[in-house]
N, C-alpha and C positions, 0 to 999 in steps of 0.2 A: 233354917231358911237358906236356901242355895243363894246363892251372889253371882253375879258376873264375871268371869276372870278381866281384871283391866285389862291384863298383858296376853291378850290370848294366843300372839304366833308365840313365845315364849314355850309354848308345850307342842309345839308341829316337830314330828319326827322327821331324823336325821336323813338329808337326803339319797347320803352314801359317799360324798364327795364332800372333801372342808372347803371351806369359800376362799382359802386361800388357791385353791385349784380349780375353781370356775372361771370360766368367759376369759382365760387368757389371752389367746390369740397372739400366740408368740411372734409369725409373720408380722403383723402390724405394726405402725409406729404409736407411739405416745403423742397423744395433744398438747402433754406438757414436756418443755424440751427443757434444755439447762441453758443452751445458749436465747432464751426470752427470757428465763429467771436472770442472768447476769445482765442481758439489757436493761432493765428495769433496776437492777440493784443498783448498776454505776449510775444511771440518771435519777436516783432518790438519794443517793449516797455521794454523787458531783465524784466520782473514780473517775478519770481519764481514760481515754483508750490505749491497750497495747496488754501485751501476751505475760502470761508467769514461763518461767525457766522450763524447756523440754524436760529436764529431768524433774520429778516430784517424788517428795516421801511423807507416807502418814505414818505420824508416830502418837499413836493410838494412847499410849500414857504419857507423852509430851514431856518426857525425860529431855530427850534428844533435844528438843525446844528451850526448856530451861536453862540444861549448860550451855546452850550455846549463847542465847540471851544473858548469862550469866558472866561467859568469857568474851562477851559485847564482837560475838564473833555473825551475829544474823541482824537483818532488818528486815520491819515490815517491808513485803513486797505492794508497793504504789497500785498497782493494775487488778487483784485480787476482789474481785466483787462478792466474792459469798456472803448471803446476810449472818452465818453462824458461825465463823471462824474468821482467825487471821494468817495469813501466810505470813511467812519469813525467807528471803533470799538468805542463800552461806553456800561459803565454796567450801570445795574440797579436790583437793589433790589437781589443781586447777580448774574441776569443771564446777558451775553456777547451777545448785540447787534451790527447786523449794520446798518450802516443808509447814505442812499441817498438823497441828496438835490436840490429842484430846478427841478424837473423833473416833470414839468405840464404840464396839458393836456392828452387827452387817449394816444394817438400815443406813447408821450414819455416813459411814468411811463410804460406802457405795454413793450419797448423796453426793459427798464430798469428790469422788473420786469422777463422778459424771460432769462435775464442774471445772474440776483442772483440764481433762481432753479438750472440756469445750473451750476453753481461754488459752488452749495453747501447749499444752503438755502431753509430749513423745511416747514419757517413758515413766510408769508408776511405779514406786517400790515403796513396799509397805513395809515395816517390823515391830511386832507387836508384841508382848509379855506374855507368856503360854505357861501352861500346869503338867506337870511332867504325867506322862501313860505311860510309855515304855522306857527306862531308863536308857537312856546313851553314856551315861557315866556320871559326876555330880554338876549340879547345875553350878553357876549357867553357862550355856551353849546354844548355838542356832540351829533351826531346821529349815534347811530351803525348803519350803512345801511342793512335794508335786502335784496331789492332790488332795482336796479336804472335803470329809463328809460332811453333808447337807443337811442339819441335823439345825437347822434356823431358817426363816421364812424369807429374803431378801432374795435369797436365788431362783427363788419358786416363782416369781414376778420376771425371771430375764429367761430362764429353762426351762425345759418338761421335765418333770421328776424322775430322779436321777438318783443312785445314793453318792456321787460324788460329784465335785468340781476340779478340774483339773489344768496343773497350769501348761501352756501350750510350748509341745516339745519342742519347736524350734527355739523358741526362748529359752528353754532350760540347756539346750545344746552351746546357747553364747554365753551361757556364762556358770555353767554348772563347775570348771575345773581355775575358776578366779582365787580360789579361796585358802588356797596351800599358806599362804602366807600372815593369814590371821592369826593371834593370840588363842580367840577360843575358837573350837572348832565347829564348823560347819555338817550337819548331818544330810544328805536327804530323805525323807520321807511324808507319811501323811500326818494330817492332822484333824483332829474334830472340830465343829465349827458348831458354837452353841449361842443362843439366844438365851439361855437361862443359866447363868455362873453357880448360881446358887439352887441349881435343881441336879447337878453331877451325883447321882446318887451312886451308889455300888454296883447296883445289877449293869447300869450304864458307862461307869468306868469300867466294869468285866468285859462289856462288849466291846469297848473300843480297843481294848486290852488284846482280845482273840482276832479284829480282825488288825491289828500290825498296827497299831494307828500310836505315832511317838508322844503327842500332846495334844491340848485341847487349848483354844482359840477363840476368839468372837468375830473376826471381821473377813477372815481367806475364801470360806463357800461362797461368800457373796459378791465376793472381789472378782473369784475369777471366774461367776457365771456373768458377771457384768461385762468383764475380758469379752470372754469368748462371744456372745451375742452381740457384743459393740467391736468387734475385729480391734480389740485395742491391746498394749503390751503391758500387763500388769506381772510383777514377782514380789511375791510375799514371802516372809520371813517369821519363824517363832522362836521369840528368845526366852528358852524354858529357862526360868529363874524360880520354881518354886513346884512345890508339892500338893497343894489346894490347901497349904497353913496346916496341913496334918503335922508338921513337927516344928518346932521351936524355932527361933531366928531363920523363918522361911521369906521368900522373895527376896533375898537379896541377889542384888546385879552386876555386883563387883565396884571394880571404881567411878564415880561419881556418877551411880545410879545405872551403870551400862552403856551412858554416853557418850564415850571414847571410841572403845568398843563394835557398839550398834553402828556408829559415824564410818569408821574402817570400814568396815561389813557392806555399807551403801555406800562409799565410794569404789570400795574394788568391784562392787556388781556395774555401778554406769558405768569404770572404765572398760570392762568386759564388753558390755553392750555397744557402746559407743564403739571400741575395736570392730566387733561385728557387723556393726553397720555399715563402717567405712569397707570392709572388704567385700561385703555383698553387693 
């Protein structure tokens, strides 16, 4: 006896197009803004008004968060209405950062990142823990990203498909030669940008292998197609500290987790930036 199927669009054929590429309408604005989510958060949440620090940093594994909370060198920032994270004010090298932790992956750091513009913030610097493709020497060491393949869905919502995001060269011109003076060194190049850590199969590390691409990443494609479609100043950073656990005592980040380090790293880029602004 034949039955009904319950689910019957379930078997409608493929239109030709994934749905994450329909009805974009890149021109247009969004109904949902970030500066109505913040209003709403500080008046459920009684936050005061007033702005986070022009400079911001996500640290995607929230290393940088810990020792610093650790060396009781950061406080929560007062003014910070996100309902999913906390900020932390901490200086460095006199200038007044903040900093978000634990917000991995494109989707998140991009939520997050549309939220610091909107409360107040200049200048984004991201640095995240990356899986080494192309050797630069042993880990770990950074790569300023210039650009990263799109190779995750969060960009596909801000750009027309593309196979890269790229970070905007008058940025990389302020502060691409900051770096002489770091313990570990600084590379440029690209990076993969994956939604799936645990889908890096072979055939896909070969590819990213032939086109040039140094490591792989979860949060840069979406970062800086958010940049570019929002004329905003985002640099992102990958601190290759590991192999994808292919050999023994992998991921390590040097002294206390990368902390140190990482910290250097984002302070010589705002003072860069910061230089560049005042002379422009």
């Amino acid at each position: 006896m034949d039955h009904d199927d319950p689910n019957p669009r379930e078997h409608e054929q493929f239109s030709g197009t994934p749905p994450i590429l329909r009805a974009k309408r890149y021109d247009r604005p969004s109904v949902f803004v970030p500066e109505n989510l913040l209003r709403e958060a500080r008046r459920q949440k009684a936050i005061p008004p007033g702005q986070v620090p022009a400079i911001c940093v996500l640290d995607p594994d929230g290393d940088m968060v810990r020792g610093l909370l650790a060396a009781n060198q950061a406080t929560p920032n007062p003014y910070w209405a996100c309902y999913h994270t906390q900020m932390y004010n901490f200086e460095r090298e006199g200038i007044e950062f903040g900093m978000v932790g634990c917000a991995v992956g494109a989707s998140f750091a991009v939520l997050v990142a549309e939220q610091m513009f909107a409360a107040g913030c200049r200048l984004l610097i991201s640095v995240t823990s990356s899986g080494q493709i192309m050797p630069q020497g042993e880990p770990p060491y950074f790569v300023l990203i210039t650009r990263a393949l799109r190779d995750e869905g969060t960009s596909y919502h801000y750009l027309p498909p593309a196979d890269y995001a790229e970070l905007n060269p008058a940025l990389l011109c302020k502060v691409q030669d900051a770096f002489s003076a770091l313990s570990e060194p600084v590379y440029l190049g690209a990076t993969w940008t994956t939604d799936a850590p645990f889908r890096e199969t072979t055939a896909a590390i070969e590819q990213a292998r032939q086109a040039g691409i140094l490591a792989v990443e979860m949060e840069a494609a979406a970062l800086y197609a958010f940049a570019h479609a929002r004329q905003k100043p985002v640099i992102c950073f990958a601190h290759v500290t590991n192999q994808m656990a292919r050999v023994e005592g992998d991921f390590e980040k040097g002294e206390a987790n990368g902390t140190w380090a990482a910290l250097r790293l984002v302070a010589a880029t705002a003072k860069a930036w910061l230089e560049a602004v005042k002379l422009s």
